[in-house]
Every structure is written in C-alpha cells, then in structure tokens.
KOLTI-711229 format. One line per 8 residues: number of its first residue (from 1); their letters; for each residue x, y, z of N, C-alpha, C. Coordinates in steps of 0.2 Angstrom, whole numbers, plus 2048, in hexadecimal, padded with zeros to 3 digits. Each point is the difference from the previous one (the first is absolute). Last residue first. Example, Ala and Ser with C-alpha at 12.3 -4.5 7.8 and 13.67 -1.06 7.14 Angstrom:
BEGIN
2) SA) 840,7F5,823,804,806,801,7FC,805,803  802,7E4,800,7FC,806,800,804,806,800
//
This chain:
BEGIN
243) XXXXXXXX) 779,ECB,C54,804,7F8,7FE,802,7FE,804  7FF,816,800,7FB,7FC,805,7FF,7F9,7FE  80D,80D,7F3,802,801,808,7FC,7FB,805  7FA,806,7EA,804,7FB,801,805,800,804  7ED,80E,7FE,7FF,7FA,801,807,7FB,7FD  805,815,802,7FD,801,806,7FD,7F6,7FD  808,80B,7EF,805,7FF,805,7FD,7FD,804  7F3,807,7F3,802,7FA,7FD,804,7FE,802
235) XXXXXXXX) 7F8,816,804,7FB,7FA,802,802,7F8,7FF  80C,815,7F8,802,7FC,809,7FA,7FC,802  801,806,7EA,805,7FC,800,800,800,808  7F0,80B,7F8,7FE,7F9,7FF,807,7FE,802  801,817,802,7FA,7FA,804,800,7F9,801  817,80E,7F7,7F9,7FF,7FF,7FB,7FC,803  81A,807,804,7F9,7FF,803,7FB,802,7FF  80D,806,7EF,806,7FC,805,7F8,802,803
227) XXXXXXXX) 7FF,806,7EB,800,7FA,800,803,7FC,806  7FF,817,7F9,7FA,7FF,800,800,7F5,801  814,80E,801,7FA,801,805,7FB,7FD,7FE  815,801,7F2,7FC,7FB,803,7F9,7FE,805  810,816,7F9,800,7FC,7F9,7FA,7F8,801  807,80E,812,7FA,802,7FE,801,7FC,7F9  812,7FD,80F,7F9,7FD,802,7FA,801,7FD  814,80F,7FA,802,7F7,7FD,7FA,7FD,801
219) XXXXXXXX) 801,817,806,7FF,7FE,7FA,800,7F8,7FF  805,807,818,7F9,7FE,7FD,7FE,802,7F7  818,7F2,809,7FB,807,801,7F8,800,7FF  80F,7EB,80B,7FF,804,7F9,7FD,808,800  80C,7F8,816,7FB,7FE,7FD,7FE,801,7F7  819,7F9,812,7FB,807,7FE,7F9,7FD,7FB  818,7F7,808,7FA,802,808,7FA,805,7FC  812,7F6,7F0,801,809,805,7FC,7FF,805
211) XXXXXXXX) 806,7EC,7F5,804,803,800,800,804,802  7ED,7F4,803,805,7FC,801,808,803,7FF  7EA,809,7FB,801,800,807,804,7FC,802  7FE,805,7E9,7FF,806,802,802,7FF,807  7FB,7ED,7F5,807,801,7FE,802,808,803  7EC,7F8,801,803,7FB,803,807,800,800  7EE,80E,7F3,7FF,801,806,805,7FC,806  7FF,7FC,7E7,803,808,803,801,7FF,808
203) XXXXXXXX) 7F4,7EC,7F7,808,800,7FF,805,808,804  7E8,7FE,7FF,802,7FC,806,807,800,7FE  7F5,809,7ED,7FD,805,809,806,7FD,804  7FC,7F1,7F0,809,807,7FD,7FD,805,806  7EF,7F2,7FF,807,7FB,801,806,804,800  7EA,807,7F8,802,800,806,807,7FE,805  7F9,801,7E9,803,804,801,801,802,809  7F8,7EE,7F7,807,801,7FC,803,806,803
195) XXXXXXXX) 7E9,7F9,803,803,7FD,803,80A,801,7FE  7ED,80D,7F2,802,801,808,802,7FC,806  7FE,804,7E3,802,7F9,805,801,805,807  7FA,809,7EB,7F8,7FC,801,804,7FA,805  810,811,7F1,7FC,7F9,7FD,7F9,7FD,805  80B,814,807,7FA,802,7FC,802,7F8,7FC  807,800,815,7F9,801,800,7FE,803,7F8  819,7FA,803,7FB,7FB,802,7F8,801,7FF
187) XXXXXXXX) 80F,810,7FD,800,7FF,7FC,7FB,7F8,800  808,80D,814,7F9,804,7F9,7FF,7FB,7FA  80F,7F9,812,7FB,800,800,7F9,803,7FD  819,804,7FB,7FD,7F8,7FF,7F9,800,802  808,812,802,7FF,801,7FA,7FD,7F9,7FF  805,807,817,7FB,802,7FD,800,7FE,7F9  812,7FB,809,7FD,7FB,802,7F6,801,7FE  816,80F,7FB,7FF,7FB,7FC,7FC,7FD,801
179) XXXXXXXX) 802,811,80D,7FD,802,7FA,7FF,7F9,7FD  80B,800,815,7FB,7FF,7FE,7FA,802,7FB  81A,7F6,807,7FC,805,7FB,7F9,800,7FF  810,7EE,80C,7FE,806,802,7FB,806,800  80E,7EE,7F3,7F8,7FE,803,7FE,806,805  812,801,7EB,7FD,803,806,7FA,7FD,803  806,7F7,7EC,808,801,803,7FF,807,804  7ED,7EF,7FA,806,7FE,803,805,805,801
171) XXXXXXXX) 7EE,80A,7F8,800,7FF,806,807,7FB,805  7FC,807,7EA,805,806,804,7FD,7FC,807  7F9,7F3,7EE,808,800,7FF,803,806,807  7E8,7FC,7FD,805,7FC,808,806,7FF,7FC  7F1,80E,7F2,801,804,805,803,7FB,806  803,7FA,7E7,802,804,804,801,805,806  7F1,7EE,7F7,808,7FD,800,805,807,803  7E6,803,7FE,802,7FC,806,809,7FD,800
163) XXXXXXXX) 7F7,80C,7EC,800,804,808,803,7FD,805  7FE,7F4,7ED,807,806,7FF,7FE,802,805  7ED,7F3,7FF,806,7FC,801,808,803,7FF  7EB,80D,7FA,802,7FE,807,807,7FB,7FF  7F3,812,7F2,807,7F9,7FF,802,7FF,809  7ED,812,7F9,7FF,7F8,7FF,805,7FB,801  805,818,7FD,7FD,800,7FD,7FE,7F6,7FF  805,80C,812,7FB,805,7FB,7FE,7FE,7F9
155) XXXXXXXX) 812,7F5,80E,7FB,7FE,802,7F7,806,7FF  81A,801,7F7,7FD,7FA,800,7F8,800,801  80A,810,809,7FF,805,7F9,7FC,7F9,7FE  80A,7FF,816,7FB,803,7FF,7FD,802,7F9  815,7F3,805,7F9,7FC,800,7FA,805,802  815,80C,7FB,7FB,7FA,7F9,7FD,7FB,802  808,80F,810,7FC,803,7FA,7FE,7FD,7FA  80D,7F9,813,7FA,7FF,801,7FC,805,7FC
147) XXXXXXXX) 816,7F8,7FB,7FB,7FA,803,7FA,802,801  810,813,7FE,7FE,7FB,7FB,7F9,7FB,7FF  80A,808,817,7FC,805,7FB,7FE,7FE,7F9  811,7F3,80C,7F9,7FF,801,7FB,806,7FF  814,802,7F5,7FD,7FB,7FF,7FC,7FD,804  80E,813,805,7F9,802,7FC,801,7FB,7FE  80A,7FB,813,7F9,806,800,7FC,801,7FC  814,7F3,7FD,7FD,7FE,804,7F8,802,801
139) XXXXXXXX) 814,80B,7F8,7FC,7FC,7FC,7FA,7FD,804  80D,80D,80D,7FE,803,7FA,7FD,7FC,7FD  80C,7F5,810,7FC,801,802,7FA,804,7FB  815,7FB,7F8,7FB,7F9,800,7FB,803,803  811,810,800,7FE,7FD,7F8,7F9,7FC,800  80E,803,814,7FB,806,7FD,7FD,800,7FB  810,7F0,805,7FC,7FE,804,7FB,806,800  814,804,7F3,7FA,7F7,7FF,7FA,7FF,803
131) XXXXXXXX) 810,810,809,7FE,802,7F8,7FC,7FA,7FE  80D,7F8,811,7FA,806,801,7FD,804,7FB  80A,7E6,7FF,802,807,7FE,7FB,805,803  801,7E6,7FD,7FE,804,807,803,806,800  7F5,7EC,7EF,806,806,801,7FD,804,804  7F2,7EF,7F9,806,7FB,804,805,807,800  7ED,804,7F3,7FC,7FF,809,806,7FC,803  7FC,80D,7EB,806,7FE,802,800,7FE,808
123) XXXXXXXX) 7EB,80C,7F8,806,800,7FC,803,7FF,805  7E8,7F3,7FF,803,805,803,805,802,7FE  7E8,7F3,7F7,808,802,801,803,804,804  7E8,7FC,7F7,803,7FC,806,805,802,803  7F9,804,7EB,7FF,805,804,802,7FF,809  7FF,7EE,7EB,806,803,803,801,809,804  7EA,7F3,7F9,805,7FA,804,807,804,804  7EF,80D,7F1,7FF,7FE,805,805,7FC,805
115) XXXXXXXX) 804,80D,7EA,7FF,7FA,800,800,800,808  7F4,813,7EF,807,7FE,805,7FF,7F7,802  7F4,811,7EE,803,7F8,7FF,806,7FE,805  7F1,814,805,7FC,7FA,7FD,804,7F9,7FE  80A,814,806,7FE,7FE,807,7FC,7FB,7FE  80E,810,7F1,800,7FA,800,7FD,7FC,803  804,817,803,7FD,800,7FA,7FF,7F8,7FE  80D,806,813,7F7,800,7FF,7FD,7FF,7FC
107) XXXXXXXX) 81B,7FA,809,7FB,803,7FB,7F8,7FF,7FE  811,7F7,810,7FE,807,802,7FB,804,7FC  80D,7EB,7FC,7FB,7FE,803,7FD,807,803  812,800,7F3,7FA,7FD,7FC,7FA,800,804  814,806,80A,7FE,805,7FB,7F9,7FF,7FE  80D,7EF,80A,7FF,803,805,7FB,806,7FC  80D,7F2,7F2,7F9,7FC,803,7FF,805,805  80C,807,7EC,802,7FF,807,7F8,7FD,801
99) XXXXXXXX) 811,806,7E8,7FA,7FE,805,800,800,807  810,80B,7EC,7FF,7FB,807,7F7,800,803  80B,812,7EF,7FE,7F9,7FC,7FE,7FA,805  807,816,808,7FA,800,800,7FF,7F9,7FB  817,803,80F,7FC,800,7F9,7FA,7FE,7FE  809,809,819,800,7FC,7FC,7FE,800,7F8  80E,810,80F,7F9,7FF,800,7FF,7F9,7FB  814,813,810,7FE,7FA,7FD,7F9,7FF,800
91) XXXXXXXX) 806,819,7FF,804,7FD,801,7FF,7F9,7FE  7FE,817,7F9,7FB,7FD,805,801,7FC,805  80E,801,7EC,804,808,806,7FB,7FF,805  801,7E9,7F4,7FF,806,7FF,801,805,806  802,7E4,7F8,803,804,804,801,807,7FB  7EE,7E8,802,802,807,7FC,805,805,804  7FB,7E4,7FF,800,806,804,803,804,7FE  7FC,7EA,7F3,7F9,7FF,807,802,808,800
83) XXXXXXXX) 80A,7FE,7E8,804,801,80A,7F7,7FF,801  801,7F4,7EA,801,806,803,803,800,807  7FA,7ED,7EF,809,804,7FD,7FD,807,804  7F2,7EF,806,7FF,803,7F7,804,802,800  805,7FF,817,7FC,7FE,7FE,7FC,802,7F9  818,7FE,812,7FC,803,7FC,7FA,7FD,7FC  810,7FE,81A,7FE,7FE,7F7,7FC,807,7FE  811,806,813,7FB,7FE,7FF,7FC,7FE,7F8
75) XXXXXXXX) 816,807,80C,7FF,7F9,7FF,7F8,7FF,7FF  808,817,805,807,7FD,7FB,7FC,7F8,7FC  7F5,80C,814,7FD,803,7F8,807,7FD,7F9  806,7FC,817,7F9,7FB,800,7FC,803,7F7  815,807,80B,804,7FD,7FD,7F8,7FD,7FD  7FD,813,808,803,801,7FC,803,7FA,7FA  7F7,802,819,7FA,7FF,7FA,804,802,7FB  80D,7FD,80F,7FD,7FB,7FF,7FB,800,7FD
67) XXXXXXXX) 80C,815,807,805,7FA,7FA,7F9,7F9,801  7FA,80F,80D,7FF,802,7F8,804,7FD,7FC  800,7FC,819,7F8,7FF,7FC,800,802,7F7  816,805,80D,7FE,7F7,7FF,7FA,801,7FC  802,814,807,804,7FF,7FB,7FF,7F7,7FD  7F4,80A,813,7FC,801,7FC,806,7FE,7FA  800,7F0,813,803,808,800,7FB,801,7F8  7F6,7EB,80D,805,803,7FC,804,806,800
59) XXXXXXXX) 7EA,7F4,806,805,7FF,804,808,803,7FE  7ED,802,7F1,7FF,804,808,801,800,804  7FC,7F8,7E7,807,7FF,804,7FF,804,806  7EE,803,7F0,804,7F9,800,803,7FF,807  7F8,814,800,7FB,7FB,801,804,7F9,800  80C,811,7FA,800,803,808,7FB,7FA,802  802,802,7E7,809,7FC,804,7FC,803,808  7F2,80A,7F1,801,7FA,7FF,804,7FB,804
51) XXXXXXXX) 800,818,801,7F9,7FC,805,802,7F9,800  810,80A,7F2,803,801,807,7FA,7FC,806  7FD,806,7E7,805,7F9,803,801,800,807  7E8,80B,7F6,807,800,800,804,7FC,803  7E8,7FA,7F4,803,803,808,808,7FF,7FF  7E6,801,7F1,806,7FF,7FE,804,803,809  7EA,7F2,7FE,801,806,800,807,801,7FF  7F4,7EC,809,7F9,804,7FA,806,806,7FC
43) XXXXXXXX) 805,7F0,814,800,807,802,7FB,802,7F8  804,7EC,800,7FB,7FF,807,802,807,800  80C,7F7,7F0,7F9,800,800,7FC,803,804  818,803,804,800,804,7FB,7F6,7FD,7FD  80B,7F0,810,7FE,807,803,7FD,807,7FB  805,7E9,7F9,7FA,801,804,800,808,801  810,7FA,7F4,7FD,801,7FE,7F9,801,804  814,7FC,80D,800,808,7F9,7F9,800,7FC
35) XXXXXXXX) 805,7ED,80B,7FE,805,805,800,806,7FC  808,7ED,7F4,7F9,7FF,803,7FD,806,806  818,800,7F9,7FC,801,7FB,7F9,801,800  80E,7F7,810,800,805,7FF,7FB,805,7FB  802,7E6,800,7FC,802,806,7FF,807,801  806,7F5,7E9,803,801,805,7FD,805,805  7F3,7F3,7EB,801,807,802,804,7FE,807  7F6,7F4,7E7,806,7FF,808,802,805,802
27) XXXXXXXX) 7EA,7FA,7F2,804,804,7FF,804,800,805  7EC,7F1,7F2,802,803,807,806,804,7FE  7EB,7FF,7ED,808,7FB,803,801,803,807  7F1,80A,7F0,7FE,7FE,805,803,7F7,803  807,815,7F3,7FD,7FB,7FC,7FE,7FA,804  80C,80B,80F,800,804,7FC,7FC,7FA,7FA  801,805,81C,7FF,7FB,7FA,801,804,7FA  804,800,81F,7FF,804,7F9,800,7FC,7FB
19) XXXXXXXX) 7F9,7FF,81B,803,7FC,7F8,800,805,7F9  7FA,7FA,820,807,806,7FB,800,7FA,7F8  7E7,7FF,814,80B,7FE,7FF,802,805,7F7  7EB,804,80E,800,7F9,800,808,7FD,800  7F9,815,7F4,7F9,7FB,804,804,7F9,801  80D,80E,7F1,7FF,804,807,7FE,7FD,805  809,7FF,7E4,7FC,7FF,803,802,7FE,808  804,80A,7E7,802,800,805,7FC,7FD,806
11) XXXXXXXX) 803,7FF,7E2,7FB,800,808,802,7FE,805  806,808,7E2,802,7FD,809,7FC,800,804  7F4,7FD,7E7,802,805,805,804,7FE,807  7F1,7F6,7EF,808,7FF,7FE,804,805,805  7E9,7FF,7FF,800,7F9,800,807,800,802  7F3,811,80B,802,7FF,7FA,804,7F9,800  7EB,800,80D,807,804,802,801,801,7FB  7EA,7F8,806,802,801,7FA,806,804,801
3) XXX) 7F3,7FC,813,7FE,7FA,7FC,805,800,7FA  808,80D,816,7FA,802,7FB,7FF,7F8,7FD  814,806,80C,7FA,7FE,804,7FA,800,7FC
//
C-alpha cells in the first residue's frame, strides 16, 4: 500500500480481490489455499489448527475440517523457494518475507506516501465468509480514520489538493460520515472557496435526511454558519422573488 513496497518481495494482496505475486508475476493459488492464506493475513497472528479448520471448514466435523487444511497446507505454492505458511507449536503464521496490502495500508509510519485512490478499497468485498465480513468491517474503520488523518496533516501543511482527495475518498465510501463532510468543507474554506464548501453543506445535509430523517449536526452546521443566511444573501433572495 505504501509508494515503495519492496521491489522483489511476494505480495499478497486483500483490497479488492485475492492475488498473490512473487517477482511480481501472478501466482495460481487453488481456492482452499486462498482462504488459508487470507485468513492466516487478516488474523495478523500465529492461530492454532484446530481455530484455523473450525473458521475455514465450519460446516464440517472438526476431524474432516483438519484433514482438509492438512491436504490445503500440503498443496500450497511456494514463493523464492520458501513456505507462504509457518507451521509452529504457536501454531500457523505466515512468512514475514509476504507482503500484505492490508498490513501496509495500517502502517502509519508511512501515512505521507499512502496511496489515496486505493484506500478506497475494501477486503475481499465479493467473500461472504463471516470471518471476512469482520475483517472488512475492521478495515473499513481504520481506513476512514486514515483518510481522514492524512487529509488533516495534508492540509497543515497547505497540500490541499491531497486533503481534498483524501477527505471525499472517505466520504464516498461513507457519505454518511460526518466528520468526512466537515473535512471537505474545511478544507474548501481555507483555499478562500465558500461556495464549494457550501455545496458539501447541502450534499451532507441531503444525504443525512434522505437516508436517516435526520439533520446534520450542529458541529457540521457551524463549519459553515457563518455563511448560511447571510443578509445580503436573503436580500438577494427576497428581490429575486419578487422578480
């Protein structure tokens, strides 16, 4: 997720769809396979056979669920001549040489060369696994949290056009969120455009009473107060009423 991954290093990658790469070539990973390594990514953490197989296989008797990840760790490639998955007393973990785009994109120390566009993303949005579905939700959270710490840092220091890409990347993938719509609108008034900013007002506020019945809050309202029913504008209104 960073600007500069390693060059030659496997990359697994989560956002969006299942790919793993080694020399940054594709790698033919059977479907079983695929889940093992997802799930063994997206737990971060070394997890014993039996959690492992009870997640995968949960339809399964726990003995079946174990013979199948057995036959799955049997058939799984290998990447630079190593195991993708470390089997210790701890239990299974992937081999820290594996990149993960989910990982990457978690990492702060990096928040300056994140790449905006693919913060977007969400993990493995087409797998209906509950474990999946937890996973995504989690990411989810802290990439719009992301989003919106780098269009605030962005925008201290002047890179608006990073702020502003940033802060309606989280708003598209929560228009709901009203922090995001705040960020856009701040970001609008400190380049000296309060027509822009007003507009993201009216967007919030439209989208807020169209799906919840509900009004922006009054943090949101105050980001623009000073510019909703000003004089001159209802004087402006009023004679072109009376047009």
């Amino acid at each position: 997720m960073t600007e500069r991954p390693g060059c030659c290093a496997p990359h697994l990658q989560l956002l969006d769809t299942f790919e793993l790469s080694d020399q940054r070539r594709p790698v033919q990973v059977p479907r079983p396979a695929q889940r093992l390594l997802a799930y063994l990514a997206l737990r971060g953490r070394p997890v014993g056979r039996r959690a492992a197989a009870a997640a995968l296989w949960a339809d399964l008797p726990e003995r079946q669920g174990l013979a199948r990840l057995r036959s799955t760790l049997w058939r799984l490639p290998t990447v630079t001549e190593s195991q993708l998955v470390l089997t210790r007393q701890s239990g299974l973990s992937l081999t820290p040489e594996l990149e993960v785009d989910v990982r990457l994109a978690q990492d702060e120390s990096h928040l300056d060369e994140l790449d905006v566009g693919r913060l977007s993303s969400d993990v493995l949005p087409d797998w209906e696994d509950d474990w999946v579905s937890v996973e995504r939700e989690r990411f989810r959270q802290v990439r719009l949290h992301l989003l919106e710490r780098l269009a605030q840092r962005a925008s201290e220091r002047r890179h608006y056009d990073r702020a502003l890409q940033a802060a309606l990347t989280a708003v598209a993938s929560d228009p709901l969120r009203e922090s995001a719509h705040r960020q856009v609108m701040t970001i609008h008034l400190a380049e000296q455009n309060p027509a822009e900013a007003l507009r993201q007002y009216e967007a919030c506020r439209r989208v807020l009473r169209t799906e919840l019945g509900l009004a922006p809050s009054p943090a949101t309202r105050a980001v623009v107060e000073g510019f909703l029913g000003r004089p001159l504008d209802m004087a402006a209104g009023g004679r072109a009423r009376r047009g």
